[in-house]
C-alpha positions as CSV (number, residue, x, y, z in Angstrom):
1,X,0.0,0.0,0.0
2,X,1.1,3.8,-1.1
3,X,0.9,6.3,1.1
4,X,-1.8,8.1,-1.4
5,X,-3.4,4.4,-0.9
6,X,-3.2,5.0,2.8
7,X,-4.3,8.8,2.8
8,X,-7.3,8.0,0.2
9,X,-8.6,4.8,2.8
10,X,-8.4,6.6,6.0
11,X,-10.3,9.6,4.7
12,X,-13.2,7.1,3.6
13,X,-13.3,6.6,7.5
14,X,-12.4,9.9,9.0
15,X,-9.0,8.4,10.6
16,X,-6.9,10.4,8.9
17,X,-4.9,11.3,12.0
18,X,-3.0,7.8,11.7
19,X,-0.6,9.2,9.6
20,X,-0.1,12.4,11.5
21,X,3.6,11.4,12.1
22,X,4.5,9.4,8.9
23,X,6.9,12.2,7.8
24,X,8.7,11.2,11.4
25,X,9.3,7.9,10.8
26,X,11.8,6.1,8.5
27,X,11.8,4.0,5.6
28,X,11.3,0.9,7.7
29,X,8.7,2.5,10.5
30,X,6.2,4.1,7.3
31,X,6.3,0.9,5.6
32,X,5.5,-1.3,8.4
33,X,2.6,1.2,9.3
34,X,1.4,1.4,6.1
35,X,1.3,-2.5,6.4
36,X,-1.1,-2.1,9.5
37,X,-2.9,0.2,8.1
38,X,-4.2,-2.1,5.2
39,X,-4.8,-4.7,7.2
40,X,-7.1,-2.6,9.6
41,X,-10.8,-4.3,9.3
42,X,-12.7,-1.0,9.2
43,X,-15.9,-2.8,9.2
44,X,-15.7,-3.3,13.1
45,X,-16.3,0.0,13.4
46,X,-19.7,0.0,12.4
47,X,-20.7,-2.1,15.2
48,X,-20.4,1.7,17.6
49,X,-23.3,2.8,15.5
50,X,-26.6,2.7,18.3
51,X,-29.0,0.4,15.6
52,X,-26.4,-2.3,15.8
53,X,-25.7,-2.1,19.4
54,X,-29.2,-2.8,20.2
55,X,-29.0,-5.7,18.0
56,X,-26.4,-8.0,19.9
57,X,-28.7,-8.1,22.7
58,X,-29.9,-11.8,24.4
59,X,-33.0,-13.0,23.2
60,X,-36.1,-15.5,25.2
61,X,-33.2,-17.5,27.8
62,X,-34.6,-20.7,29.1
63,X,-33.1,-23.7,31.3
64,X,-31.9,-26.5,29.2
65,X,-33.9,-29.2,28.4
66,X,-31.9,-32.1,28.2
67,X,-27.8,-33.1,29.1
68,X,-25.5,-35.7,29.3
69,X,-25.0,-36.3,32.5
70,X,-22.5,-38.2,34.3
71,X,-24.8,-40.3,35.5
72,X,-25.4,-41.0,31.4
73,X,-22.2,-41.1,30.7
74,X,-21.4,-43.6,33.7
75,X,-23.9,-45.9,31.6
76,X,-22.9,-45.5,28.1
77,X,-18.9,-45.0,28.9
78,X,-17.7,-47.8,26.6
79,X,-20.0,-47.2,23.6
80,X,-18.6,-43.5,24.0
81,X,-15.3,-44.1,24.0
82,X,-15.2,-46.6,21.3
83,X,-16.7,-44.3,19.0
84,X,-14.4,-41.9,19.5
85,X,-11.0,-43.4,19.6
86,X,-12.5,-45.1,16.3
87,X,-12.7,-41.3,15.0
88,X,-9.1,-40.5,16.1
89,X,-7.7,-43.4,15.3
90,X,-9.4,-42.4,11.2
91,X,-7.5,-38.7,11.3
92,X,-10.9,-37.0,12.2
93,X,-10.0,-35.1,15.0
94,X,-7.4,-32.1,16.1
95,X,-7.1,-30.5,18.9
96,X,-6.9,-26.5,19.1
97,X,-5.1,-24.6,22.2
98,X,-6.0,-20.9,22.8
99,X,-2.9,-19.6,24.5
100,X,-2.7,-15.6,23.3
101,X,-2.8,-14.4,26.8
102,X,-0.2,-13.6,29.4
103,X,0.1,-14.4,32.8
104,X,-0.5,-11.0,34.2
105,X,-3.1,-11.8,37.3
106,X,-0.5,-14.3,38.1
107,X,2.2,-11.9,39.1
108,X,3.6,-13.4,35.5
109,X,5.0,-11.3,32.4
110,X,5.3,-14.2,30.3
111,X,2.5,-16.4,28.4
112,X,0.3,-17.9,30.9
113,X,0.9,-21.4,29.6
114,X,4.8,-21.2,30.8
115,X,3.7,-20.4,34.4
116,X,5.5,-23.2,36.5
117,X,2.7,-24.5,38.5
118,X,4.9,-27.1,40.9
119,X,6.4,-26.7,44.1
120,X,8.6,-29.5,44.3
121,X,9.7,-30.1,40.7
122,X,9.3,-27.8,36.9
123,X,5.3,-28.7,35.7
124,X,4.2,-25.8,33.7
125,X,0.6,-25.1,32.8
126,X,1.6,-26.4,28.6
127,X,3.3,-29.1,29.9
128,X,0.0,-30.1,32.1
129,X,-1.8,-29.8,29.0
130,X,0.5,-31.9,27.0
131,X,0.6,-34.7,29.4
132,X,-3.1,-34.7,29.6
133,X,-3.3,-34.9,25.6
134,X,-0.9,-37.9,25.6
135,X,-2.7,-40.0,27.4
136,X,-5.3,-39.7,24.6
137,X,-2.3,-41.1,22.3
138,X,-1.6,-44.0,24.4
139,X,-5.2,-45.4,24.4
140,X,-5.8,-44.1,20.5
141,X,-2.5,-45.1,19.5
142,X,-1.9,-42.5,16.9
143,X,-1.0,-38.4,17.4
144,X,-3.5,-35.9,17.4
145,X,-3.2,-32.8,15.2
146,X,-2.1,-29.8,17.8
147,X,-2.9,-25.9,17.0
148,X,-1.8,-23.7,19.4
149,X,-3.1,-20.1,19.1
150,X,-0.2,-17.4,20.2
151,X,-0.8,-13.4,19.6
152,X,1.6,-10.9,18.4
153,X,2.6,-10.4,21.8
154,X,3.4,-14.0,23.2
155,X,4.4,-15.8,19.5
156,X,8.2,-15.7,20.0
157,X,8.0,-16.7,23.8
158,X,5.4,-19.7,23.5
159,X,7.6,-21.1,20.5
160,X,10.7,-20.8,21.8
161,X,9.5,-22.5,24.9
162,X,8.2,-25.3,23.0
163,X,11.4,-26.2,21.3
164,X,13.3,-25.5,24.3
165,X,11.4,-28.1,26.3
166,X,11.5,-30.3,23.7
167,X,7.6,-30.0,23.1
168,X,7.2,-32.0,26.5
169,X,7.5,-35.4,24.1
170,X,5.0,-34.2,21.6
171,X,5.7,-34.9,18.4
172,X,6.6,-31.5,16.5
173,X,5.1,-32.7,13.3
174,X,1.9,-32.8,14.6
175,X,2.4,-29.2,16.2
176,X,1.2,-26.1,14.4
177,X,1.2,-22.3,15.7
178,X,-0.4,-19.5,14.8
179,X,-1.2,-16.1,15.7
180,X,-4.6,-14.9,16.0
181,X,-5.6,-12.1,14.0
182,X,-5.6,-8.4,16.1
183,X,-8.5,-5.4,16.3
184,X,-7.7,-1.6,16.4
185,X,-8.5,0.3,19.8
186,X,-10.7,3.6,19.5
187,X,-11.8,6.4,21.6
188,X,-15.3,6.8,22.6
189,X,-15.9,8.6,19.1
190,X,-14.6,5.9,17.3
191,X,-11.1,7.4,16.3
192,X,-8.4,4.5,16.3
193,X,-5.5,5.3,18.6
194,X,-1.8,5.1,17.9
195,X,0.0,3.5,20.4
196,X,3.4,5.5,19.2
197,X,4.1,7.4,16.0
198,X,4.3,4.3,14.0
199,X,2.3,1.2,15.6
200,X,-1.9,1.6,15.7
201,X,-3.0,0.2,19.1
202,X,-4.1,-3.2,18.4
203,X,-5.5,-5.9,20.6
204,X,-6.5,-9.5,20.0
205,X,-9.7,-9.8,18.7
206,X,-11.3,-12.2,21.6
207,X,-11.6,-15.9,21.9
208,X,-14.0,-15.9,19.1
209,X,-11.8,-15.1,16.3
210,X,-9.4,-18.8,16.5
211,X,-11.4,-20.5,13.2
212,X,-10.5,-16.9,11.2
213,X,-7.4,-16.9,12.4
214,X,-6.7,-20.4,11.8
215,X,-8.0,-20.0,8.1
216,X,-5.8,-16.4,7.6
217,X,-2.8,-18.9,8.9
218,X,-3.9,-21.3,5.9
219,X,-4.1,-24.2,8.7
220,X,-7.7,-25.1,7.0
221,X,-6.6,-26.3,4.0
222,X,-4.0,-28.5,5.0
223,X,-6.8,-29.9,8.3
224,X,-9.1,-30.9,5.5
225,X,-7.3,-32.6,3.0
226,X,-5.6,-34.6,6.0
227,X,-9.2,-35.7,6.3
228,X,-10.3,-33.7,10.0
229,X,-13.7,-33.6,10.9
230,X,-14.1,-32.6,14.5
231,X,-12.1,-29.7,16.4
232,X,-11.3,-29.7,20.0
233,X,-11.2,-26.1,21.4
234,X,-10.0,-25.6,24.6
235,X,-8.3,-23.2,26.8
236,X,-5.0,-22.5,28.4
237,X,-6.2,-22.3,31.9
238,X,-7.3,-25.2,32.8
239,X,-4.7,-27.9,33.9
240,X,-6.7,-31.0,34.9
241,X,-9.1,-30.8,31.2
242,X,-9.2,-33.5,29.0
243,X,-8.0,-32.9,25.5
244,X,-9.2,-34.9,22.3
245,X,-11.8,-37.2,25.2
246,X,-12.7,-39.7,23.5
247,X,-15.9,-40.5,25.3
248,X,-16.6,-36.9,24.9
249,X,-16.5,-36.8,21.4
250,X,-17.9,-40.4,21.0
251,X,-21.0,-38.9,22.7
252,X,-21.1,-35.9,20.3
253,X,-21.1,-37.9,17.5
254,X,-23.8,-40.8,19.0
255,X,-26.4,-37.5,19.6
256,X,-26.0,-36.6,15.7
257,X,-25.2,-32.9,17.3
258,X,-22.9,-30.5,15.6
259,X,-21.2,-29.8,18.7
260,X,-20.7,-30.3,22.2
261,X,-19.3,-28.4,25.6
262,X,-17.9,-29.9,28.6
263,X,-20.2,-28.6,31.2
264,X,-19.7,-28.6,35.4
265,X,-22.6,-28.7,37.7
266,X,-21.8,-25.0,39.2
267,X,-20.2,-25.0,42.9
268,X,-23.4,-22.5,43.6
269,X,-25.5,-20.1,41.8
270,X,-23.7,-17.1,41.8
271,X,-20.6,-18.7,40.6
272,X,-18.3,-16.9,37.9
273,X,-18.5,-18.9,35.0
274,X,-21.5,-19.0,31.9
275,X,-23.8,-21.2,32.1
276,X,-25.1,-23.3,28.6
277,X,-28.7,-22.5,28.2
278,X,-31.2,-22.0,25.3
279,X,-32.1,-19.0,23.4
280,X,-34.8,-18.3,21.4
281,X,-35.0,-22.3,21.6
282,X,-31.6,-22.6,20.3
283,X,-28.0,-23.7,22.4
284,X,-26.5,-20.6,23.6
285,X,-24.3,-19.7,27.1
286,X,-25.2,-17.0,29.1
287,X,-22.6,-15.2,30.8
288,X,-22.7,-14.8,34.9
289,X,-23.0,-11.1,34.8
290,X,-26.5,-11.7,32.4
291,X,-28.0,-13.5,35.2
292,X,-30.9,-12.4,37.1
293,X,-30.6,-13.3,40.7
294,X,-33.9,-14.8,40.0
295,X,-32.4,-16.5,37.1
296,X,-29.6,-17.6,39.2
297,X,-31.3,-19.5,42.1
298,X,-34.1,-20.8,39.9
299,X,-34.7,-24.1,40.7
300,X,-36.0,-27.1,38.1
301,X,-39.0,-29.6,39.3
302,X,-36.0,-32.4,40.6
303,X,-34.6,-29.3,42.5
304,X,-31.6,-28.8,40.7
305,X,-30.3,-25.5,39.2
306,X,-32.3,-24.4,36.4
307,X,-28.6,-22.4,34.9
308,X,-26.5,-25.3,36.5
309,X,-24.2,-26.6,34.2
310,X,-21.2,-24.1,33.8
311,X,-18.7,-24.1,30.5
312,X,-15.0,-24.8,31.1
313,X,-14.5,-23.8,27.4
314,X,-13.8,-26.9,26.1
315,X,-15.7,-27.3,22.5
316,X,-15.8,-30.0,20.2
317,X,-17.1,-28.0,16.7
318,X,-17.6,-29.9,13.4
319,X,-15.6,-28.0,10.6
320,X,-18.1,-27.8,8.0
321,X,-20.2,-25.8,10.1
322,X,-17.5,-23.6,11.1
323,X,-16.5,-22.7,7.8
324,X,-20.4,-21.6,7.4
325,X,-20.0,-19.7,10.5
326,X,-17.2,-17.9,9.1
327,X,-18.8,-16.5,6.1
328,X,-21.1,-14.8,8.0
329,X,-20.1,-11.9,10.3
330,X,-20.1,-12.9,14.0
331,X,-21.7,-10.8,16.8
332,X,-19.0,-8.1,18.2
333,X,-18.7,-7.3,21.3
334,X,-17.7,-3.6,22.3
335,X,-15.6,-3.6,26.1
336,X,-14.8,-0.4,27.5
337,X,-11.3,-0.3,28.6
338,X,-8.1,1.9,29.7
339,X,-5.9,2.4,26.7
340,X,-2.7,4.2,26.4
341,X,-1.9,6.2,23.2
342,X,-0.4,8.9,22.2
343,X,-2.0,12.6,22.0
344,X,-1.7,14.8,19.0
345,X,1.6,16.1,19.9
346,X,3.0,12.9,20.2
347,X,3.4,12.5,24.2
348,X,2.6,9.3,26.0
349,X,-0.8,8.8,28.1
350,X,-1.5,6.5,30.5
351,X,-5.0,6.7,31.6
352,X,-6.2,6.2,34.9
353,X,-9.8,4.9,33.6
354,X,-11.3,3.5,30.6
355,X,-10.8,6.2,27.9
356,X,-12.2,4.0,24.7
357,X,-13.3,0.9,23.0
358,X,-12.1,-2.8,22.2
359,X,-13.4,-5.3,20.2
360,X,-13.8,-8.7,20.6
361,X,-15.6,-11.8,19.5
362,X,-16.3,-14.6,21.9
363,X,-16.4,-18.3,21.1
364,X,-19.5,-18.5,23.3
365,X,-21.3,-17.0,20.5
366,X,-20.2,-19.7,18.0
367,X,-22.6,-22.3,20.2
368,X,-25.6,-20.1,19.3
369,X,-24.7,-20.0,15.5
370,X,-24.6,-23.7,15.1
371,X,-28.2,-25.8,15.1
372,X,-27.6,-28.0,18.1
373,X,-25.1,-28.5,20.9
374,X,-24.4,-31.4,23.4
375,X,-23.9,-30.3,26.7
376,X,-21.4,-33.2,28.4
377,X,-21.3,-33.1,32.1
378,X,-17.6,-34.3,33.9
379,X,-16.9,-34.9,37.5
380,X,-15.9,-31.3,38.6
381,X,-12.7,-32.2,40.8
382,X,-11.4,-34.2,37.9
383,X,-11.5,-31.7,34.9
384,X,-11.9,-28.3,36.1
385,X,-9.2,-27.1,37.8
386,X,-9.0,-23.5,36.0
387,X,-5.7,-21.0,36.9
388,X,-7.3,-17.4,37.0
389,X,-6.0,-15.6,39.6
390,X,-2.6,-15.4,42.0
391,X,-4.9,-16.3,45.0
392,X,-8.6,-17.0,46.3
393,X,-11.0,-18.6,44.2
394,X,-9.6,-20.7,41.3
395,X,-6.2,-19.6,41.1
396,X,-2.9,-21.5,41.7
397,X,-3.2,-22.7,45.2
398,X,-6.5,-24.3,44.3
399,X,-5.4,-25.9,41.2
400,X,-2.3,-27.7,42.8
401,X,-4.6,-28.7,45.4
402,X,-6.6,-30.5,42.6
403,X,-3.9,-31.5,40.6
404,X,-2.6,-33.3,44.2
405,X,-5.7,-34.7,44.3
406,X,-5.5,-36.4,41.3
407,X,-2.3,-38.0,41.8
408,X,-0.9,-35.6,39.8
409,X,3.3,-35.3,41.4
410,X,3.6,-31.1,42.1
């Protein structure tokens, strides 16, 4: 892209100010943001206007009507997992890591996945989820296709790790990374900040955007022609989750579902986690926040939670659908936050409260766009073992408990 190109695009979206410094930079700095600007997806933009606002609000939620249960799954356990190491074992499945984010609320400037989570020995959070993925290979007998999703940010750390730890004894030819695809910051009228004269102030575009950014990597291609059917999503934080489950997937598949989510009964009803629900009479998750304390503490006829079965963001998606899915635009969703930038005379701020916009798209979301979903119920204290925060409620102290609990050598 020219600058003329540049000049000519930003004026079509009255962010002309991005180039306010160009004549500043050198050859290398105005190409690079010349570069950023191109690859800007203007379109998120109109999502500030008030008519689609309005429209990304929740439709008619109601309870579930019908899970698997572990009760179920106790029952059906071997016809499960038949079914589904018969699917790994045919090349149908690949698991898919989101890992962008750092360890921050850990007291950690590093990806969150390098955390070392032992006390008496090295057991970081990726090699917790490793270990738990081979086990998978030993039953299946074959390797499972691994995509780990980095961002711009943690890319060079997570893969250097990787090969420095000699992928925990994961075979490197079944590991793929790639980076997942970034949004611009704005203030509150829209304007896209610079976070210095030559880089625009770009954050990763939420959990939601992995598939995109797994076809902008051209990982699709290469997943279908090696035959995959079924992806795995799961994420970074939670150490004691089963990757690739075959009973979990061999239960998908035996509904005739698109999809399915590990679910938890929740620990009570104000807990901090969404719960799967319907909307409109379709699968969808409703966020904690969304909750009415009526909602909440709403009891079904057997006197269970009516919201009781919380995600641990662990998906299995069929791929067909998901290329559908993206084809369509997903539903945005606009956070305020506190954004540093540079003014108009180039000096750094820092503010001390939420001075704009960020964009993000959540995977939750993706459940409501397909036509059915399986919610899979597993026995809380031996798959959900999340590692949020430094202290308190889930955070490292509880998860080694767990991880102790489950034999697991800390």
């Amino acid at each position: 892209m020219t600058f003329e190109n540049a000049k000519t695009l930003l004026e079509k979206y009255n962010q002309e100010h991005l180039l306010d410094f160009y004549d500043e930079l050198n050859k290398t700095e105005q190409s690079d943001l010349l570069t950023q600007i191109e690859n800007i997806d203007f379109s998120l933009l109109e999502n500030l206007k008030p008519e689609n606002t309005a429209s990304a609000k929740k439709g008619k939620i109601e309870p579930l009507t019908k899970a698997v249960t572990i009760s179920d799954i106790e029952q059906n356990i071997d016809k499960y997992r038949n079914i589904g190491i018969e699917e790994i074992r045919n090349g149908k499945v690949a698991a898919v890591l989101l890992a962008g984010g750092q360890g921050t609320r850990l007291g950690f400037d590093k990806p969150k996945g390098m955390f070392n989570i032992g006390v008496n020995r090295e057991l970081y959070i990726f090699e917790c989820l490793i270990n738990n993925l081979m086990d998978v290979l030993k039953v299946a007998g074959v390797w499972i296709p691994l995509l780990i999703m980095t961002s711009e940010k943690n890319n060079e750390d997570t893969i250097n790790f990787f090969k420095e730890k000699n992928y925990f004894g994961y075979n490197s030819d079944y590991i793929s990374f790639f980076v997942q695809d970034m949004a611009p910051s704005v203030d509150f009228d829209g304007r896209i900040y610079l976070e210095s004269k030559s880089r625009i102030s770009l954050s990763p575009n939420g959990n939601g955007g992995w598939f995109s950014s797994i076809v902008r990597a051209g990982l699709l291609d290469k997943l279908k022609s090696d035959g995959v059917k079924w992806l795995n999503v799961f994420a970074v934080d939670n150490v004691l989750q089963r990757i690739a489950d075959p009973a979990f997937i061999g239960a998908v598949i035996n509904s005739g579902c698109q999809s399915g989510s590990k679910v938890v009964a929740k620990a009570n009803p104000s807990e901090r986690v969404g719960a799967m629900c319907l909307e409109n009479g379709m699968p969808s998750i409703i966020e904690y926040y969304e909750l009415t304390d009526e909602m909440a503490n709403q009891r079904m006829d057997d006197g269970e939670l009516a919201y009781r079965f919380g995600v641990t963001l662990n998906y299995l998606f069929m791929i067909d659908k998901l290329e559908d899915i993206n084809k369509v635009k997903m539903p945005v969703h606009i956070v305020e936050k506190k954004i540093p930038y540079i003014d108009k005379n180039g000096c750094n701020v820092s503010p001390e409260k939420p001075n704009g916009y960020k964009f993000e798209t959540l995977i939750l979301d993706m459940i409501h766009m397909y036509d059915n979903c399986l919610p899979y119920e597993v026995i809380r204290n031996k798959e959900f073992a999340p590692v949020k925060n430094a202290d308190g409620v889930d955070s490292v102290d509880t998860a080694r408990e767990l991880l102790k609990e489950n034999g697991i050598e800390i």
